[in-house]
N, C-alpha and C positions, 0 to 999 in steps of 0.2 A: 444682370442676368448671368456674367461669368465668373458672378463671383457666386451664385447660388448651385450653380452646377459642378464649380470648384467644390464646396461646402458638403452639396452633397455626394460627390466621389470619393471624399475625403471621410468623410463619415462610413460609406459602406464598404472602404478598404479596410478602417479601422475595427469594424465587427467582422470580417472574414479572416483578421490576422488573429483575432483574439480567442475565433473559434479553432485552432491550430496549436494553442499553449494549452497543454496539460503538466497540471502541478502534480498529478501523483496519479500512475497506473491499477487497477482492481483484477486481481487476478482469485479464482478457483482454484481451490489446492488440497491435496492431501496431507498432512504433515506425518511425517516418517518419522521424524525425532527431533528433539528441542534440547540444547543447553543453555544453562543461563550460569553467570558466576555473580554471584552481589561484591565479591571483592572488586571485581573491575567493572561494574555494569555491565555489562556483553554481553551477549548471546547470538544463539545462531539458531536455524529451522532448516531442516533437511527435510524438502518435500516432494512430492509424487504427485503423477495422472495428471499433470498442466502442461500439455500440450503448446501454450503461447507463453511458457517462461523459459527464458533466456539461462537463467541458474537451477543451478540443484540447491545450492545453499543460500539462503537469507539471512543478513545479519541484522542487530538490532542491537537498541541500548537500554539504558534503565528508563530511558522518555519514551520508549514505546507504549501506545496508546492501545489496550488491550478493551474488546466488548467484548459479553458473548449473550445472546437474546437482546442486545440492543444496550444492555445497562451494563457500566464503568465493574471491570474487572482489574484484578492484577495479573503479572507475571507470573506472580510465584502461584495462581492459579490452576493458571490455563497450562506450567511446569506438569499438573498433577493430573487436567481432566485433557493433555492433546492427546492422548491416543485413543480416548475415546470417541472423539473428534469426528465425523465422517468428510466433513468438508468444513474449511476455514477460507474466506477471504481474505487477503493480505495488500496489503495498497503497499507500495513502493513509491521513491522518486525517478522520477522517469529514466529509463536507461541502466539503472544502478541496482543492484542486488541489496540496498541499503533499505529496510522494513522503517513506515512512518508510523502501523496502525493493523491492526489485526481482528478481522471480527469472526466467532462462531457461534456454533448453539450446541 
């Protein structure tokens, strides 16, 4: 019996720790402006009206994961159509100004 009640404390500790790890933040954003260099992969996003971001600027690399309407874009895209942009979602790793994935329409 205490070893079933061990088992299951033990189980319902391990899903309330797990619901408390997030791998990557989604935030609402404007984007103000974008550069990108293909010499160095780099870039950066200067964005606006996100009240729950930490930075003004996002940075990112050439493995940044670009949508927009749901289907696989590129950089050198979304370079041409951000300012028409009205709102882009931007997923970060948690804490850091550091861009994993960017989706708009």
């Amino acid at each position: 019996m205490k070893n079933l009640i061990f088992i299951a404390l033990f189980t319902l500790s391990q899903v309330s720790f797990a619901q408390g790890i997030s791998l990557e933040d989604a935030r609402e954003v404007k984007i103000v402006n974008m550069e990108y260099s293909e010499a160095s992969g780099k870039g950066v996003i200067r964005i606006a009206e996100c009240e729950s971001c930490k930075y003004e600027l996002y940075n990112f690399t050439s493995k940044l994961e670009v949508k927009k309407n749901g289907s696989v874009n590129t950089i050198e895209k979304l370079l041409k159509e951000y300012w028409t942009t009205k709102i882009a979602v931007i997923f970060t790793t948690p804490g850091t100004n550091d861009l994993l994935r960017i989706s708009y329409r």
